[in-house]
C-alpha positions in Angstrom: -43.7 -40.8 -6.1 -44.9 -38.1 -8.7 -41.8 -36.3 -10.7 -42.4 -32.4 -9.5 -43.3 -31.5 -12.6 -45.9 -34.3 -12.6 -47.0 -33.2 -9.2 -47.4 -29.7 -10.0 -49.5 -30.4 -13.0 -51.4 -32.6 -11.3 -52.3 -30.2 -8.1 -53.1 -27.2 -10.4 -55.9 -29.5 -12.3 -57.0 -30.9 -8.9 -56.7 -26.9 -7.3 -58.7 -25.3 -10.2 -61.1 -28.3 -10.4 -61.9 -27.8 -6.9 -62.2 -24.2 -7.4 -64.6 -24.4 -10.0 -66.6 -27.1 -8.4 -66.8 -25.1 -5.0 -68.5 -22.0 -7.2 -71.2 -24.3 -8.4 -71.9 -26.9 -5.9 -73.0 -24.3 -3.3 -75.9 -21.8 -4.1 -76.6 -20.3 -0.4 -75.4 -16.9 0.9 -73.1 -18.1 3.7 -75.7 -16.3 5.9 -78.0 -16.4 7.7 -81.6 -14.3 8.7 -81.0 -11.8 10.9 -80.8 -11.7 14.9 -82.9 -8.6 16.4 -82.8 -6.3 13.6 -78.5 -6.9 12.7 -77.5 -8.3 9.3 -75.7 -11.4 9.3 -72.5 -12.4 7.9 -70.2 -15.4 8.0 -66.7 -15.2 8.1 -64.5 -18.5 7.1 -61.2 -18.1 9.0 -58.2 -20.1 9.8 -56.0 -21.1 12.7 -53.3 -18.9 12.2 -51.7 -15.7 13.9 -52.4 -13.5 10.7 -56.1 -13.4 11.4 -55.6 -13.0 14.9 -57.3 -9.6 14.8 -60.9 -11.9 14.1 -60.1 -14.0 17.3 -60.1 -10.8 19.4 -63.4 -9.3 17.5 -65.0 -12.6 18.3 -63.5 -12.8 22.0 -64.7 -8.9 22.7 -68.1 -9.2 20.7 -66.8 -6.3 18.4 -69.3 -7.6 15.9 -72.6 -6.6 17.6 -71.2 -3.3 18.5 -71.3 -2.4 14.8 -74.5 -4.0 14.2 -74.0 -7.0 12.7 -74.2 -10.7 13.4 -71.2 -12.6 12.5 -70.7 -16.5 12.8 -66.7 -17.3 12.3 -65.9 -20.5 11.2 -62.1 -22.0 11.4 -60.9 -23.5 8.8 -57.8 -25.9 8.5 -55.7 -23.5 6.1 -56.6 -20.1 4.3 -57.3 -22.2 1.2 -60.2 -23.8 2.5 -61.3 -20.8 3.7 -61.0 -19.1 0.5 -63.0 -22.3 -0.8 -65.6 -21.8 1.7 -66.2 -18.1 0.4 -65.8 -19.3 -3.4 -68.5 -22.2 -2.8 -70.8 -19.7 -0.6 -70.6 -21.5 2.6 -69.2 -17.9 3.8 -69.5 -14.5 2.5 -66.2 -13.6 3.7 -62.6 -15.4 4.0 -59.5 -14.7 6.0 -56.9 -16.4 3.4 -53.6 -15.8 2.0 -52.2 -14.1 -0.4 -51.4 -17.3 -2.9 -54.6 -18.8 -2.6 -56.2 -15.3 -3.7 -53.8 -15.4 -6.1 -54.7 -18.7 -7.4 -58.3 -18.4 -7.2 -57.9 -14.7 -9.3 -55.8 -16.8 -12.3 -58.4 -19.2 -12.5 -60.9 -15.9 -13.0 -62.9 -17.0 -9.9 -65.3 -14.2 -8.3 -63.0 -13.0 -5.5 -62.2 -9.5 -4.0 -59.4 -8.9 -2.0 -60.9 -5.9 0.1 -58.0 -5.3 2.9 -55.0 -6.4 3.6 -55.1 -7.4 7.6 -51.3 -8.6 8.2 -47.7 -9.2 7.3 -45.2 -11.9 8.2 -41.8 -12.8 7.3 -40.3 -15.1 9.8 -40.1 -18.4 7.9 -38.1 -21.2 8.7 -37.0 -24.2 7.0 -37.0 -27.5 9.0 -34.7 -30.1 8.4 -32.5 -32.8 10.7 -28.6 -32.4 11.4 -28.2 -35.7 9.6 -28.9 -34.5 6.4 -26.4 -31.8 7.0 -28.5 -29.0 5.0 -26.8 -26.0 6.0 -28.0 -23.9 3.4 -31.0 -23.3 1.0 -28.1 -24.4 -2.0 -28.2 -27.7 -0.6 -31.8 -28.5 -1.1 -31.0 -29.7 -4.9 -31.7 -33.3 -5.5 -33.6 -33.4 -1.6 -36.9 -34.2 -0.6 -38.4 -31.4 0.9 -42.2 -31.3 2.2 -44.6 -28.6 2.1 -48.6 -27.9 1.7 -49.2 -27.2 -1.6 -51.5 -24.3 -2.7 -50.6 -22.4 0.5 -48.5 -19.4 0.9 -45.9 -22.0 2.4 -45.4 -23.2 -1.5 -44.8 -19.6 -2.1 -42.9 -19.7 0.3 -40.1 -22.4 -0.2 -40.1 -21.1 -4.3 -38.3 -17.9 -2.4 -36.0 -20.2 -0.3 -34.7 -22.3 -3.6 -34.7 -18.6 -5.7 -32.0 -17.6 -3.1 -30.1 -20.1 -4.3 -31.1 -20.4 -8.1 -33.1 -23.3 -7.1 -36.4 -24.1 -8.6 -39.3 -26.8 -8.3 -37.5 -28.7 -10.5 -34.6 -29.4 -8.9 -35.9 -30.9 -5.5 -38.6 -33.2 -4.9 -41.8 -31.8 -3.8 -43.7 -33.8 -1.4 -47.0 -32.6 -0.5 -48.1 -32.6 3.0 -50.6 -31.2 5.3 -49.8 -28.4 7.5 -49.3 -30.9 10.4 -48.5 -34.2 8.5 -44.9 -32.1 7.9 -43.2 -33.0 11.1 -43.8 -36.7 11.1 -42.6 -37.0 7.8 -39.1 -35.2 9.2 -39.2 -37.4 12.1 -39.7 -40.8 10.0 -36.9 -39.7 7.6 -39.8 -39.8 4.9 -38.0 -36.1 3.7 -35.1 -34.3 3.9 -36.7 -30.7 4.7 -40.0 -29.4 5.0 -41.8 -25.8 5.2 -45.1 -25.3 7.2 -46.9 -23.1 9.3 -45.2 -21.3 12.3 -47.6 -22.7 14.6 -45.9 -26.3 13.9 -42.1 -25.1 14.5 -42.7 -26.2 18.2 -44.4 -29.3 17.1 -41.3 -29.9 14.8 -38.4 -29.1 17.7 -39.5 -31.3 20.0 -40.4 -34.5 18.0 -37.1 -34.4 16.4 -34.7 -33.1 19.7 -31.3 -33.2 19.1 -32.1 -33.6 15.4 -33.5 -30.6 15.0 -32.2 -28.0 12.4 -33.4 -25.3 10.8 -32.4 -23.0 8.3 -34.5 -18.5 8.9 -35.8 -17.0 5.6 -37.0 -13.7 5.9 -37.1 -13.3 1.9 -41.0 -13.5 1.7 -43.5 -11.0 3.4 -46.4 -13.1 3.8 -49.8 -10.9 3.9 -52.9 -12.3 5.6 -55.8 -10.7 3.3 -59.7 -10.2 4.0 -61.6 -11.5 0.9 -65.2 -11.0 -0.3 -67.1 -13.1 -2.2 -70.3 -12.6 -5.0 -72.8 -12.6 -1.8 -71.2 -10.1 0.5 -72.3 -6.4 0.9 -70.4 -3.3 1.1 -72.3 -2.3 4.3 -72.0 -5.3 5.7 -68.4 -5.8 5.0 -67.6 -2.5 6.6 -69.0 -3.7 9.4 -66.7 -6.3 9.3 -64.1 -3.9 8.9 -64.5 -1.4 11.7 -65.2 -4.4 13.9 -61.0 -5.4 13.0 -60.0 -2.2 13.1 -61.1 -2.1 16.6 -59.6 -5.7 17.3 -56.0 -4.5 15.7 -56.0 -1.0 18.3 -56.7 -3.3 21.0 -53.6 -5.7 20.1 -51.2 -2.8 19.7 -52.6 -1.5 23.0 -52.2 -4.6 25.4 -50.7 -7.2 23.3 -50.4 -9.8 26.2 -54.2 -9.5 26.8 -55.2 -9.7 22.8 -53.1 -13.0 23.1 -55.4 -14.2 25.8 -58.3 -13.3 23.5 -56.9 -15.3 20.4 -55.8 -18.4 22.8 -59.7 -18.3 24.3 -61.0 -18.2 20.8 -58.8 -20.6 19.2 -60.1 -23.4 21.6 -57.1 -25.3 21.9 -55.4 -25.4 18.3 -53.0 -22.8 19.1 -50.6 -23.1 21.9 -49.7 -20.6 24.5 -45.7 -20.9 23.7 -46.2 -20.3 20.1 -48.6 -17.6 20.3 -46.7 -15.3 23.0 -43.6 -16.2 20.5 -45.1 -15.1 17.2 -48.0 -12.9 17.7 -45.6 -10.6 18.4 -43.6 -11.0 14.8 -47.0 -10.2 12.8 -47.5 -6.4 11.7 -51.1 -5.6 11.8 -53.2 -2.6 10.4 -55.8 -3.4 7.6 -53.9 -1.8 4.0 -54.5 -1.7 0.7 -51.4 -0.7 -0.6 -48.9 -1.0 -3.9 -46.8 -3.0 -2.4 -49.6 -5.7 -1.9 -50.6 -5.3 -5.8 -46.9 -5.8 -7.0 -46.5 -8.9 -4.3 -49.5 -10.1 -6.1 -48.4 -9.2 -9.3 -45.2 -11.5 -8.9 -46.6 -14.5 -7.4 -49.2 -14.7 -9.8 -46.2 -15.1 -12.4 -44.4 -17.3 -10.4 -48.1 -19.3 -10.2 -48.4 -19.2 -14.1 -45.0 -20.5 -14.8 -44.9 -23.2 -11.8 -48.2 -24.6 -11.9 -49.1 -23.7 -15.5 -52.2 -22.2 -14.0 -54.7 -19.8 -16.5 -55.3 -16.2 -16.4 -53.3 -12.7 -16.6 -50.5 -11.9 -14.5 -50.9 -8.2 -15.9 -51.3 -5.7 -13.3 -54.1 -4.5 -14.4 -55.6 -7.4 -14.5 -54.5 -8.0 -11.4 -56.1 -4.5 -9.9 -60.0 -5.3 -10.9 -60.0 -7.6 -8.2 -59.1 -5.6 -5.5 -62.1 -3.7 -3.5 -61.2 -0.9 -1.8 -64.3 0.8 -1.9 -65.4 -1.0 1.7 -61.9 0.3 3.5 -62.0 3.6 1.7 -65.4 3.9 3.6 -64.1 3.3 6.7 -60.4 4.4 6.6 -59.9 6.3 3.5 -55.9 7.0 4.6 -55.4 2.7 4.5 -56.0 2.8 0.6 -52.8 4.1 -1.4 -52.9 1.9 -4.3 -54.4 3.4 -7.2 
């Protein structure tokens, strides 16, 4: 087993490596000709409630009504969606806001041109044999998580609420889906992953089951451009989710039935009817998003030892709001 440290190190090389590689390995557009006369654009998504407002464009055909042709391809996290849009496989990404964060240090081409959602219910999952009753008791444990996800970000707030670091636990890095089996084998203590896995989590481990809320992190589901997408086109995109994040807020138990069609089996009734619910939509570009990004790309820069400003400034050139000024010029307050 890697020291953290040693782990840490390692995944920012591997992250940044990958980063770069994805920029130059893929010359296309991410699109494709166009289909009777519409522009088309590809859209590299995720399987997670924060996007849901793309399931219900997809579901409803919101696309064509503003003249454009999208293709929407799910990807297992917002990182490898962001790595689709940096390596030009898509021209668009739903993602994150630490893997924007990540991909901005390492000075990567990548525009954060709306903010679509925000979440903060967070849960840390652990077993009542290892008697973790609070985040304090973490030091010296074995906790898993996905690294380079805005899970990582979001454990580094659980151990900060108890003047924890990185450093005093040991990270294991897991997929998304590898975290409960790893709790159930007694590979780990604790573990942090998607909300879509809690249900996964309760009943593999039954009576074992503990966990540990955390509402100390707002995570924010962001629409990113990359070097190949258009402002017109990317407007588009945008009034197409505007419309999709109306029709949520107007019949929420039908927009569920849209992102359950559209998610073709990887999201589970129970969990979606649970959590959809918890997510605030309505596309933003706002200051609290810039000093968010602001203070994880410190945290990034400290933890991972990862390039690039944290300044706020710097931090501001790679927001776009020119595309959501166009099409909701009261959404853009930061300045």
């Amino acid at each position: 087993m890697l020291r953290p440290r040693a782990a840490t190190a390692l995944l920012a090389a591997a992250l940044l490596c990958a980063l770069t590689s994805a920029c130059t390995a893929g010359s296309g557009s991410g699109s494709g000709p166009a289909v009777d006369g519409r522009p088309a654009v590809s859209l590299a998504a995720s399987d997670q409630l924060g996007g849901a407002p793309v399931y219900v464009a997809q579901e409803r055909g919101l696309w064509s009504a503003e003249g454009i042709e999208a293709t929407v391809t799910t990807q297992p996290t917002g990182r490898d969606a962001l790595n689709a849009v940096l390596g030009g496989q898509a021209q668009l990404g739903v993602v994150g806001d630490l893997p924007a964060v990540t991909a901005a240090l390492g000075g990567r081409e990548v525009h954060i041109v709306a903010d679509l959602s925000r979440f903060d219910d967070w849960r840390l999952l652990t077993r009542t044999d290892r008697q973790i009753t609070g985040f304090a008791a973490l030091k010296g444990r074995k906790v898993g998580v996905p690294q380079g996800t805005n899970v990582e970000y979001a454990l580094s707030r659980m151990l900060a609420s108890a003047q924890l670091t990185a450093a005093d636990v040991t990270v294991v890095n897991l997929a998304p889906n590898q975290v409960t089996s790893a709790l159930a084998r007694g590979d780990v203590d604790a573990g942090v992953t998607f909300p879509s896995f809690y249900g996964a989590a309760r009943t593999a481990l039954g009576e074992r089951y503990a966990e540990l809320p955390f509402t100390g992190y707002t995570a924010r589901t962001l629409l990113v451009a990359g070097p190949k997408a258009s402002d017109a086109t990317t407007e588009a995109v945008l009034r197409a989710l505007l419309k999709a994040q109306r029709a949520i807020g107007a019949d929420p138990a039908a927009a569920r039935k849209d992102v359950l069609a559209q998610s073709k089996g990887a999201l589970q009734a129970d969990y979606v009817d649970a959590f959809q619910p918890r997510y605030g939509y309505g596309a933003t570009l706002s200051p609290e998003l810039l000093t968010q990004l602001e203070q994880e790309a410190a945290w990034a820069k400290a933890a991972q030892g990862l390039p690039g400003s944290a300044d706020r400034t710097a931090l501001l050139r790679h927001l776009h709001p020119a595309p959501l000024t166009a099409v909701d010029p009261a959404a853009v307050t930061v300045r």
